[in-house]
BAVOTOR-16811 format. One record per residue (C-alpha): x, y, z; residue number from 1. Coordinates in steps of 0.001 Angstrom, whole numbers. Layout:
// BAVOTOR-16811
x, y, z, k
X, Y, Z, NUM
...
***
This chain:
// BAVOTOR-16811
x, y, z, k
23919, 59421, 111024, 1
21501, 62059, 111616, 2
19887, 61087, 107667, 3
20143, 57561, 108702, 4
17851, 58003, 112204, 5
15113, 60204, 110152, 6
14936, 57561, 107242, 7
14581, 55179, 109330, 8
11714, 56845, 111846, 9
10067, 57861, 107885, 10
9984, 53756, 107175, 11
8726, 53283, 110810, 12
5754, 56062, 110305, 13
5083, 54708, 106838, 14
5338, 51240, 107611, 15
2745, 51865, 111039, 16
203, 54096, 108920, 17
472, 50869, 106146, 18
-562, 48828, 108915, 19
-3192, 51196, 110551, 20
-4540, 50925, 106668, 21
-4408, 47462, 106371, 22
-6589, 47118, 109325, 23
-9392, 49196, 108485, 24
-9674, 47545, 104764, 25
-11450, 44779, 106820, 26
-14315, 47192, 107886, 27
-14892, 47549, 104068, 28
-17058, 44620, 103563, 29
-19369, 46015, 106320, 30
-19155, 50179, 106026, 31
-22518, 50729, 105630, 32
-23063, 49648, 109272, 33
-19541, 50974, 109833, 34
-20573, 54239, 108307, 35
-23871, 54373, 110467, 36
-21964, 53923, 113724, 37
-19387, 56586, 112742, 38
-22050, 59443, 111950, 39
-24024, 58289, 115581, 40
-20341, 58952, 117020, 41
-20678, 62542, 115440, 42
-23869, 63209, 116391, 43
-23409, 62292, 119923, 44
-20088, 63801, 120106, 45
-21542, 66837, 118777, 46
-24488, 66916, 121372, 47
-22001, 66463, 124160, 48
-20772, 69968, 123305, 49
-24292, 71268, 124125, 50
-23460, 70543, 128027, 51
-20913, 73179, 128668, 52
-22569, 75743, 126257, 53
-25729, 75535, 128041, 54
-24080, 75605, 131663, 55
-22363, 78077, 130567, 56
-25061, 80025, 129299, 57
-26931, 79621, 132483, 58
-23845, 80487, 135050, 59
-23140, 83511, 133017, 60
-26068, 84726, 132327, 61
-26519, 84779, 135916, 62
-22997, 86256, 136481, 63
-24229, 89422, 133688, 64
-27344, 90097, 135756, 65
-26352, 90317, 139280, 66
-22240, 90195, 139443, 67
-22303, 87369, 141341, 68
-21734, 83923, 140306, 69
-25246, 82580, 141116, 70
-27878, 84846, 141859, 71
-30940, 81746, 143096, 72
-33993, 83430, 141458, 73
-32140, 84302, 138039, 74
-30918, 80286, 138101, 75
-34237, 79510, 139147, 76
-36451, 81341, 136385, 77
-34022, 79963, 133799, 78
-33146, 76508, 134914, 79
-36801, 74896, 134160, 80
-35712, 75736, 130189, 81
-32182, 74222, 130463, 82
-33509, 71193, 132136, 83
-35823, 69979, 129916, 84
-33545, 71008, 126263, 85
-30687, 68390, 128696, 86
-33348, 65766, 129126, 87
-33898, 66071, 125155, 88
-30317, 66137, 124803, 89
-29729, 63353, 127116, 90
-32660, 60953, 126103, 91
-31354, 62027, 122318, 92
-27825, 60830, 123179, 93
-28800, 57526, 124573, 94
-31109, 56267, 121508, 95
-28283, 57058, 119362, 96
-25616, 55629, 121707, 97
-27546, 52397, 121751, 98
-26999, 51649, 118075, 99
-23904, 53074, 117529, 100
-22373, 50769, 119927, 101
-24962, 47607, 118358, 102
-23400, 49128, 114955, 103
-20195, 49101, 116036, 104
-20273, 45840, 118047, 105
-21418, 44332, 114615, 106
-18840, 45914, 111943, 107
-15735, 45132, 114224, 108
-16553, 41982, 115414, 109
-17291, 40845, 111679, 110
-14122, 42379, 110420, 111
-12046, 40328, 113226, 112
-13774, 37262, 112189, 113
-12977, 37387, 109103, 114
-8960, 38322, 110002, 115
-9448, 35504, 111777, 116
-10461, 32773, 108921, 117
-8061, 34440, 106987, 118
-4980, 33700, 109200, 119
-5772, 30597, 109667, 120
-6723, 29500, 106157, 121
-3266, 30732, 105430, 122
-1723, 29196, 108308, 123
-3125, 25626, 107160, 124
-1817, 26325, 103971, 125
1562, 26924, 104667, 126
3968, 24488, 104099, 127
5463, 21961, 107058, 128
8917, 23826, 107268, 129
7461, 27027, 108690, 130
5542, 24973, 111416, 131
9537, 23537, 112140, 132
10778, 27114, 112435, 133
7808, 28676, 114630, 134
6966, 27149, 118020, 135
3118, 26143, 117724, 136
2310, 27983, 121736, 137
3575, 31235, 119647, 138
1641, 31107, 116766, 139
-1816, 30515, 118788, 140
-807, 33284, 121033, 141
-1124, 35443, 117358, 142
-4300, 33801, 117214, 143
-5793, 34895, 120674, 144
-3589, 37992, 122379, 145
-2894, 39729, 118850, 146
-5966, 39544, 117551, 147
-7455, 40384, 120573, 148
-5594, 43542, 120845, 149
-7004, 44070, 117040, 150
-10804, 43590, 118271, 151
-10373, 45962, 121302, 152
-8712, 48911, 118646, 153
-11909, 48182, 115657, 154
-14672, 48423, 118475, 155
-12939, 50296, 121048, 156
-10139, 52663, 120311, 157
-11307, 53660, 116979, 158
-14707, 55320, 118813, 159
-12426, 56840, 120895, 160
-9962, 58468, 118810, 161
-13446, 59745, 116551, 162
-15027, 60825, 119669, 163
-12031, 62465, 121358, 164
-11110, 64213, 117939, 165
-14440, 65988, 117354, 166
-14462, 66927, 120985, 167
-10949, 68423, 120686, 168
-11923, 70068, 117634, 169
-15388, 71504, 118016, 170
-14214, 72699, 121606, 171
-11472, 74204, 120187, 172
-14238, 76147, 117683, 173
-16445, 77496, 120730, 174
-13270, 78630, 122502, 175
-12349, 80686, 119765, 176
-15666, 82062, 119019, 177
-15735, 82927, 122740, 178
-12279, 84452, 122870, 179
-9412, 84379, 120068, 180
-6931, 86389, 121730, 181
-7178, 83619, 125110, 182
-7491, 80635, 122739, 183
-4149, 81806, 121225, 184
-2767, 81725, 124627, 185
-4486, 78099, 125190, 186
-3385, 76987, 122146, 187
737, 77442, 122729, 188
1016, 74387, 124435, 189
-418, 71922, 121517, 190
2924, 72025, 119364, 191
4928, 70786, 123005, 192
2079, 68127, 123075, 193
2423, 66917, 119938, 194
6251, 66601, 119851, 195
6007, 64510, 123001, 196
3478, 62144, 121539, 197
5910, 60973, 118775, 198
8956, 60930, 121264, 199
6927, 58908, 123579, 200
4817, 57109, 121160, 201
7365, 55215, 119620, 202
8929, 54232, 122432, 203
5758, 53141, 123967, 204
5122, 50814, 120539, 205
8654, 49543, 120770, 206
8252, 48532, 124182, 207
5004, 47056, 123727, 208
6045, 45205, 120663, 209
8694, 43409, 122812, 210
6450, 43085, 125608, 211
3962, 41222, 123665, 212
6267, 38837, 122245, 213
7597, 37600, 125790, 214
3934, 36756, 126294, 215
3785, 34530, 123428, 216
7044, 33124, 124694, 217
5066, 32322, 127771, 218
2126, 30976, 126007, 219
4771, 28374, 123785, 220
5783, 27153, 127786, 221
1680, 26471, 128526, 222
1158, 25077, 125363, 223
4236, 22398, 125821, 224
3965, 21510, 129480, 225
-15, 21206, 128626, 226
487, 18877, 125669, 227
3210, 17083, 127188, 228
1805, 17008, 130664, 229
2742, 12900, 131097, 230
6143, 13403, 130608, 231
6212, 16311, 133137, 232
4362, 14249, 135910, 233
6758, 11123, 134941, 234
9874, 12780, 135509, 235
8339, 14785, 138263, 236
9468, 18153, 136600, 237
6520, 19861, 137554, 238
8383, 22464, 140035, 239
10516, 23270, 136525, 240
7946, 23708, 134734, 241
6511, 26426, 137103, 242
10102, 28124, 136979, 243
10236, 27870, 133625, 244
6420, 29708, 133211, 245
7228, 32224, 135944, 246
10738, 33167, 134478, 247
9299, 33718, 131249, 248
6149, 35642, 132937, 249
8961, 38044, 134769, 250
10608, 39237, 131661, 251
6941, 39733, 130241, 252
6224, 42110, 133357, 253
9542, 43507, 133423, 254
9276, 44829, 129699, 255
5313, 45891, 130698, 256
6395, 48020, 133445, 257
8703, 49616, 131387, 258
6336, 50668, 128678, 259
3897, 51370, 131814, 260
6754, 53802, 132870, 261
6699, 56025, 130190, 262
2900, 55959, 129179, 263
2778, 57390, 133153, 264
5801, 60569, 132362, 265
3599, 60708, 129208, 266
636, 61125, 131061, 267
1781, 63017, 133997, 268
3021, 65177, 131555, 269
192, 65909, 129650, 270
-1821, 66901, 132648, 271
763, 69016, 134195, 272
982, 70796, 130832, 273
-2831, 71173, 129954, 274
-4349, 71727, 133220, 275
-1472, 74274, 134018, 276
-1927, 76101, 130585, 277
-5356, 76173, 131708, 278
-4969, 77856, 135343, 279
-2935, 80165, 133481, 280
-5057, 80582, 130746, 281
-8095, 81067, 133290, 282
-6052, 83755, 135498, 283
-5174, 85523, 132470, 284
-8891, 85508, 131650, 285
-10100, 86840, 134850, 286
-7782, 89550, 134817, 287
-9783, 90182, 131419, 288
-13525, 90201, 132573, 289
-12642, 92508, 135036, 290
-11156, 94904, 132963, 291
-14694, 94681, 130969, 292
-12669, 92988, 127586, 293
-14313, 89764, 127894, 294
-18207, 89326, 129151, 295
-18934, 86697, 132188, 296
-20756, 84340, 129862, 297
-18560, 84094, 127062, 298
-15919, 83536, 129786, 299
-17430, 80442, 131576, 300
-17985, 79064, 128367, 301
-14545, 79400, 127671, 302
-13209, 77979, 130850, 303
-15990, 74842, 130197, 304
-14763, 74282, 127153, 305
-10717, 74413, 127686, 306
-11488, 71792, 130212, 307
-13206, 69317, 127428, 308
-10625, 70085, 125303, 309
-7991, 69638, 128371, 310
-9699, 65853, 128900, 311
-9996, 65198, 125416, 312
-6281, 66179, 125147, 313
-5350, 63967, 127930, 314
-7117, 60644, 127202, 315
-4704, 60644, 123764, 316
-2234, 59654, 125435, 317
-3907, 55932, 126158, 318
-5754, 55648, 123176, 319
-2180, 56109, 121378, 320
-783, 53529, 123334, 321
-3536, 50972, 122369, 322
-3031, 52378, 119285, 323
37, 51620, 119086, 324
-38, 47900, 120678, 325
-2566, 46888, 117906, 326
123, 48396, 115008, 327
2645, 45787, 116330, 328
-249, 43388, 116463, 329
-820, 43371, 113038, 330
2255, 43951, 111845, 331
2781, 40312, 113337, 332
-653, 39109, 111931, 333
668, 40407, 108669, 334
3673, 38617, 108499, 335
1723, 35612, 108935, 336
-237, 36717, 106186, 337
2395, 37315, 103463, 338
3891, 34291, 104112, 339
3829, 32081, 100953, 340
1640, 29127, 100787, 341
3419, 25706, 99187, 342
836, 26226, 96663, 343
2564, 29129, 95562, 344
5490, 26559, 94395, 345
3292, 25200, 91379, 346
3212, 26376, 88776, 347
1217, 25224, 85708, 348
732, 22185, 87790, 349
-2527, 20169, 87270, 350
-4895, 17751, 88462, 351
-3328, 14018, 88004, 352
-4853, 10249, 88166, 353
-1801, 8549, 89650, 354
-693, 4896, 88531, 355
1449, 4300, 91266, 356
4972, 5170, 89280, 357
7398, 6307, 91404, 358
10740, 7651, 90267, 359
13605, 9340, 92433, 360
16350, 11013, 90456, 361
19584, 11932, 92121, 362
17365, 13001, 95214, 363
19535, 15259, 97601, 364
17595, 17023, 100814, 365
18809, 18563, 103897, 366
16497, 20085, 106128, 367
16314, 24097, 106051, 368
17289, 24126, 109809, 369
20492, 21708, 109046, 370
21591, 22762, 105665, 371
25145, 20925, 106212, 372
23937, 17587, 106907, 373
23064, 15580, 104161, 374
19724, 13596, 105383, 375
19138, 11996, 101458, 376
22470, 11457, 99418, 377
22229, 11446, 95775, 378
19384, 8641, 95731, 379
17988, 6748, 92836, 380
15503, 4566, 92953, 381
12285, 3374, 90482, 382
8846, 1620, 92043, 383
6465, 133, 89447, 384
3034, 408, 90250, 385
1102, -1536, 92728, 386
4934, -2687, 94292, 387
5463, -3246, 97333, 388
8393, -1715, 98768, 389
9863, -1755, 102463, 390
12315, 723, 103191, 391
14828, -198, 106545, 392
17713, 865, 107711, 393
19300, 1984, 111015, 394
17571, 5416, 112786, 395
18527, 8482, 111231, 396
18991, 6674, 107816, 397
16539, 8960, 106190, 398
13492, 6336, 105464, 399
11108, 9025, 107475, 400
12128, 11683, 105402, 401
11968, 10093, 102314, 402
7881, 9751, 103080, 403
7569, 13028, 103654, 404
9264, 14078, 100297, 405
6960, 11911, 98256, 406
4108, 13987, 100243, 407
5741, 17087, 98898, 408
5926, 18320, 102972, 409
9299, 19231, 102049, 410
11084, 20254, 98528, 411
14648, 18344, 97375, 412
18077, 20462, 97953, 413
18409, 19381, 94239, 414
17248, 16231, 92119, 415
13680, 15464, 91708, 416
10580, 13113, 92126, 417
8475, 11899, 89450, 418
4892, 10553, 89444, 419
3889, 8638, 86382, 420
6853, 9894, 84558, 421
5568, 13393, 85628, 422
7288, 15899, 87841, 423
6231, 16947, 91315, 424
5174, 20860, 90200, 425
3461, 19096, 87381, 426
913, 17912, 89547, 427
-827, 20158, 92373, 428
-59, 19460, 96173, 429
-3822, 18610, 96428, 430
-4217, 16087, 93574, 431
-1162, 14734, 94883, 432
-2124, 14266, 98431, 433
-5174, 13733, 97829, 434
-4610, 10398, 96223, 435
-1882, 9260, 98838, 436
-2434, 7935, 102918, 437
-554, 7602, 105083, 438
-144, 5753, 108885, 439
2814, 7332, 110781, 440
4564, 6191, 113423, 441
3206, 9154, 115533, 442
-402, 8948, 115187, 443
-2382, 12029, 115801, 444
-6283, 11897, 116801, 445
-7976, 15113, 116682, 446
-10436, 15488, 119404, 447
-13835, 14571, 118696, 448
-15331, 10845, 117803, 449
-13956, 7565, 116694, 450
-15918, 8308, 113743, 451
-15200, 11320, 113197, 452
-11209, 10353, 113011, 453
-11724, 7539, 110689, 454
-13801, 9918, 108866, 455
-10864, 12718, 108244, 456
-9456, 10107, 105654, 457
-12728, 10913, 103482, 458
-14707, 13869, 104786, 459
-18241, 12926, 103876, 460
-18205, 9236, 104121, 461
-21387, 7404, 105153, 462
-21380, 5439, 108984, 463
-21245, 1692, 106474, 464
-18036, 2442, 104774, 465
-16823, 4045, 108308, 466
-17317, 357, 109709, 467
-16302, -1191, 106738, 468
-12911, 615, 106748, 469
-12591, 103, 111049, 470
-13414, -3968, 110145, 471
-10538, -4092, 107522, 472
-8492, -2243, 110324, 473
-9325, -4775, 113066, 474
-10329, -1749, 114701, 475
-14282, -2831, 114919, 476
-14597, -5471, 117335, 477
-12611, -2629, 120406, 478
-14876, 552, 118973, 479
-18191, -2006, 119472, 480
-17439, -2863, 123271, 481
-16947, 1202, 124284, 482
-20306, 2166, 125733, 483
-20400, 5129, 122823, 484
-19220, 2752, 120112, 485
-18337, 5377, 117255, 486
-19456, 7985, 119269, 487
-17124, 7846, 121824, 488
-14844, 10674, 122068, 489
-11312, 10389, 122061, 490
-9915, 13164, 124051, 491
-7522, 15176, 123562, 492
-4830, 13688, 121056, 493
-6640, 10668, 121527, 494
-5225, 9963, 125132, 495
-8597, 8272, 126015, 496
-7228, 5185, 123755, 497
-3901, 2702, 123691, 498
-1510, 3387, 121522, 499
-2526, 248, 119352, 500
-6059, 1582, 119490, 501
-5385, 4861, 117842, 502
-2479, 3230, 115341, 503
-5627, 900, 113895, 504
-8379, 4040, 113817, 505
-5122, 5631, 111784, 506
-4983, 2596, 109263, 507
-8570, 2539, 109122, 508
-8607, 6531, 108016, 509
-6051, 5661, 105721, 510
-8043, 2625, 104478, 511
-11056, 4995, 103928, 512
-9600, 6950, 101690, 513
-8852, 4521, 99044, 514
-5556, 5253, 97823, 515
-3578, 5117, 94668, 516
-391, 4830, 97107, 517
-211, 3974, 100535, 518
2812, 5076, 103089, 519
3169, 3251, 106435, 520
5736, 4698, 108142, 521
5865, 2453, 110932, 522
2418, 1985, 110883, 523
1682, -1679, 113257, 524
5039, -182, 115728, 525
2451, 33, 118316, 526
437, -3163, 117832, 527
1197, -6624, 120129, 528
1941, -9671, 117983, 529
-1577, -10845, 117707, 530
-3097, -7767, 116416, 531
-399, -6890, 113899, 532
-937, -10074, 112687, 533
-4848, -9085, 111846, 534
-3770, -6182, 110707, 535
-1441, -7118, 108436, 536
-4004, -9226, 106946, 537
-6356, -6565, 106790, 538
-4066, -4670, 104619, 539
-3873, -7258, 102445, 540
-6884, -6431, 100119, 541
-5356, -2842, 100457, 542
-2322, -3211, 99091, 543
-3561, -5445, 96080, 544
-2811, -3474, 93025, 545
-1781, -688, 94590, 546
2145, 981, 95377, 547
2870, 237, 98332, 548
6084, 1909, 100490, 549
6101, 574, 104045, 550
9203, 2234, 106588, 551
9923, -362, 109252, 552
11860, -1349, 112220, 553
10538, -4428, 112595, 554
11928, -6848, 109858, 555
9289, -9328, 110216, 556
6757, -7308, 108963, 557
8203, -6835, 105534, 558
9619, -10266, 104595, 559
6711, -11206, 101916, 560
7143, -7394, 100304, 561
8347, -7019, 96134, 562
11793, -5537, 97148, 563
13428, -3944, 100179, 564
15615, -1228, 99879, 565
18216, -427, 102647, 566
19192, 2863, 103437, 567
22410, 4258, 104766, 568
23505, 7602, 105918, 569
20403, 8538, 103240, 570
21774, 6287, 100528, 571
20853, 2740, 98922, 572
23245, 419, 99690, 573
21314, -2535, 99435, 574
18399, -4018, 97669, 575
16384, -6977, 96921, 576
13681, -9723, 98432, 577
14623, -10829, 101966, 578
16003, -14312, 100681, 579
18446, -12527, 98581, 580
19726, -10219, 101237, 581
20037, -12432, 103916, 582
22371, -14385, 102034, 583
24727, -11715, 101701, 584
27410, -11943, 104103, 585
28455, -8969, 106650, 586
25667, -7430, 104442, 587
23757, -4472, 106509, 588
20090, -5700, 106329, 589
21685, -9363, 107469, 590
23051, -7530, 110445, 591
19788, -5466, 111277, 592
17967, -8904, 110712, 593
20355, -11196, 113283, 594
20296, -8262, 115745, 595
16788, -8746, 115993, 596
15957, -12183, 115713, 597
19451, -13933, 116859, 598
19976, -15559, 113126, 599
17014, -16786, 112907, 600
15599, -16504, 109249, 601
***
């Protein structure tokens, strides 16, 4: 057991030093600034040391003259010359300060930028199931608290630890040029320090590491209530929602004031320890200057100095901690960053002009989350291009999830998908995608213009073929009558707009892009009668020539399609024009069709 514990603390040490590593590569792009700033931290550091060997030059030079600790006209005839070599010091230490910090300032907030693209250039790149297993609120709180924790340790921490270290260490130097026989006394108590620090320490990181993810917990509860705030207010579940935020906010503090409980032992600790090693050290010393071994300057030195390396000693303790809390930060940022990209999935894939050919193969899918339940059952199915196809069935019947196959969001359990005879890692993700649109049911405006939302369908297109796309869309004459026209801004998630507003600016982004094959899952669900029928005519010129696969609920919006297929429990069980299925008796689309219309074909 006792192999087991220290392999497993060697993994933890490696693993946090890996990290610690992985951090500082982001600095590399900008070490000559990096570099600058770090020998300015010397310099100053070093010129700090100057104060106590000057005072203490002065105090016991006084003490060697006259026996007394500070004889006024010895001070008085030396303290013009120590004056003006601290104002030199001093004014030195401030011009160098100034762009140390500007140096600084610049190298780590450059590096974080650029850990930030980075995350989030992978994070758009990873495919839709990871976004199912990770709670968005979580994943931004990566974005901000994490990385925010990273910033403070590149621009603030890491000066620290530098400036602490060569104050520790060149203190250390002058108290052993002054004395070695009291610095070995001083110098007993470092081991005791040191062991404490990695007994402490890693509890400190563990606790931190949990601490930190309860706030991201309570970011995921902001983030929800936030985004969902209408169906909070309409079933008055504001009071839960402040439970819910303040229970999650109590474990958060809970697990803080834990960690906060042993940073303070820690720290009590370490100034019981140094500061009594010190009184002792400083007794012990007195005992030698009077016995003559030790002369009255070299001793205030020495007692100047053990106290800068006493407070340089004690402020470890903190700077470890933050230390520690940006480890676990990027350890999380890191896991984001090895994730695998659904790029990574092709493989000798290529750029491909689709026809419109669509081919499923024994298609089988579950969802990762549900791997027992069956959503697409062995399905087979052929579209010729420029077909139209409508794909209905009851809820859960898999027609949703079928679109989101063909856009390669998901991979088939088994089976496959062909394009033009080709297979899906054939063709890249991007060439793919890039030549299908879609309108979902749940339509999703980001928040800036009109025109900028029709525009995401073709980033780059020109304000004519903008209006050209939002005429086609019957979305033109509504976007003319705002007092911003295509200027107007949405809001956030469009709530500024009706839900038939923003499904038309959807079909007009898909519109814009001109597509080889064009998914409408649901797309005129939110439309009244009179606008669908606009629509639907609008699509028209669309869908000429090109495949066409249209999910719907409502059967009288897919009546003059090529074929409909009918799904079941993620399997065909019925296909054919709506003439031919309707005359199939006790036949599922017959039922679907008579529920909704009363028998009325």
């Amino acid at each position: 057991m006792a192999n087991l514990s220290n392999t497993k603390n060697n993994v933890r040490s490696k693993t946090s030093l890996r990290e610690l590593r992985e951090l500082f590569s982001y600095i590399l792009p900008y070490k000559r600034k990096f570099h600058l700033a770090l020998c300015c931290l010397f310099f100053t550091a070093t010129l700090s040391l100057a104060f106590p060997y000057l005072m203490g030059s002065l105090i016991g030079g006084a003490m060697r003259s006259t026996g007394e600790l500070a004889n006024p006209e010895h001070v008085g005839s030396s303290i013009d010359g120590v004056t003006k070599i601290l104002i030199v010091v001093l004014g030195l230490q401030a011009f160098i300060a100034y762009w140390r910090i500007k140096w600084f300032a610049f190298a780590g907030e450059s590096a974080l930028a650029d850990i930030r693209k980075e995350v989030f250039e992978r994070l758009v790149m990873l495919p839709l199931s990871y976004f199912s297993d990770n709670r968005v609120g979580e994943i931004s709180s990566r974005l901000s608290a994490d990385l925010s924790l990273i910033r403070d340790t590149l621009i603030i921490t890491l000066p620290q630890i530098i400036r602490q270290t060569v104050m520790l260490i060149g203190g250390i130097i002058f108290i052993a040029w002054s004395s070695p026989k009291l610095t070995g006394v001083m110098l007993l108590c470092i081991p005791i320090v040191i062991i404490f620090l990695a007994v402490f320490g890693r509890g400190i990181k563990s606790k931190t590491a949990r601490a930190q993810d309860e706030l991201a917990k309570s970011n995921v509860v902001v983030e929800e209530s936030l985004h969902g705030i209408s169906n909070v207010k309409a079933f008055t579940n504001e009071q839960y929602e402040k439970n819910r935020y303040s229970s999650s906010l109590s474990e958060f503090i809970e697990l803080t004031i834990h960690a906060a409980k042993a940073r303070a032992f820690f720290v009590s600790f370490i100034i019981f320890a140094l500061f009594g090693v010190i009184t002792l050290v400083v007794w012990f010393g007195a005992g030698m200057l009077s016995n003559g071994q030790i002369d009255a300057e070299k001793f205030t030195q020495f007692v100047l100095f053990s106290i800068f390396v006493g407070a340089a000693m004690g402020s470890f303790p903190e700077i470890m901690s933050q230390l520690y809390k940006a480890v676990g930060a990027t350890e999380r940022i890191r896991e984001i960053l090895s994730e695998k990209t659904e790029h990574c999935h092709d493989k000798g894939s290529s750029d491909h002009m689709l026809r419109g050919k669509i081919e499923f193969e024994n298609l089988c899918f579950s969802y990762p989350s549900r791997n027992n339940t069956m959503v697409i059952d062995n399905l087979n199915l052929s579209v010729s291009p420029g077909e139209r196809i409508a794909i209905v069935g009851a809820s859960g019947a898999g027609k949703s999830t079928l679109i989101k196959l063909l856009l390669r969001f998901y991979e088939p359990s088994s089976g496959s998908i062909k394009y033009d005879g080709k297979g899906a890692s054939e063709i890249s993700i991007s060439s793919l995608r890039n030549q299908i649109s879609i309108v979902p049911q749940e339509v999703f405006l980001f928040g800036g213009t009109i025109g900028e939302n029709i525009g995401y369908g073709a980033p780059g297109s020109d304000e004519s073929k903008i209006k050209e796309a939002a005429v086609t869309a019957n979305a033109h004459d509504f976007i003319v009558k705002l007092p911003e026209g295509y200027d107007t801004f949405v809001g956030e998630r469009g709530v500024k707009l009706s839900g038939g507003q923003r499904q038309r600016i959807a079909i007009a982004r898909a519109i814009l892009s001109d597509p080889s094959v064009l998914l409408l899952d649901e797309a005129t669900s939110s439309l009244d009668s009179k606008s669908e029928i606009l629509v639907q005519e609008g699509l028209e010129s669309l869908m000429a020539e090109r495949t066409c696969m249209i999910v719907a609920h409502r059967l009288s919006t897919v009546r003059s399609v090529d074929r409909i297929i009918v799904l079941k429990n993620g399997r065909i069980v019925e296909s054919g024009t709506h003439e031919e299925l309707y005359q199939k008796d006790s036949g599922v689309y017959k039922t679907l069709y008579e529920l909704q219309f009363g028998g009325l074909s």
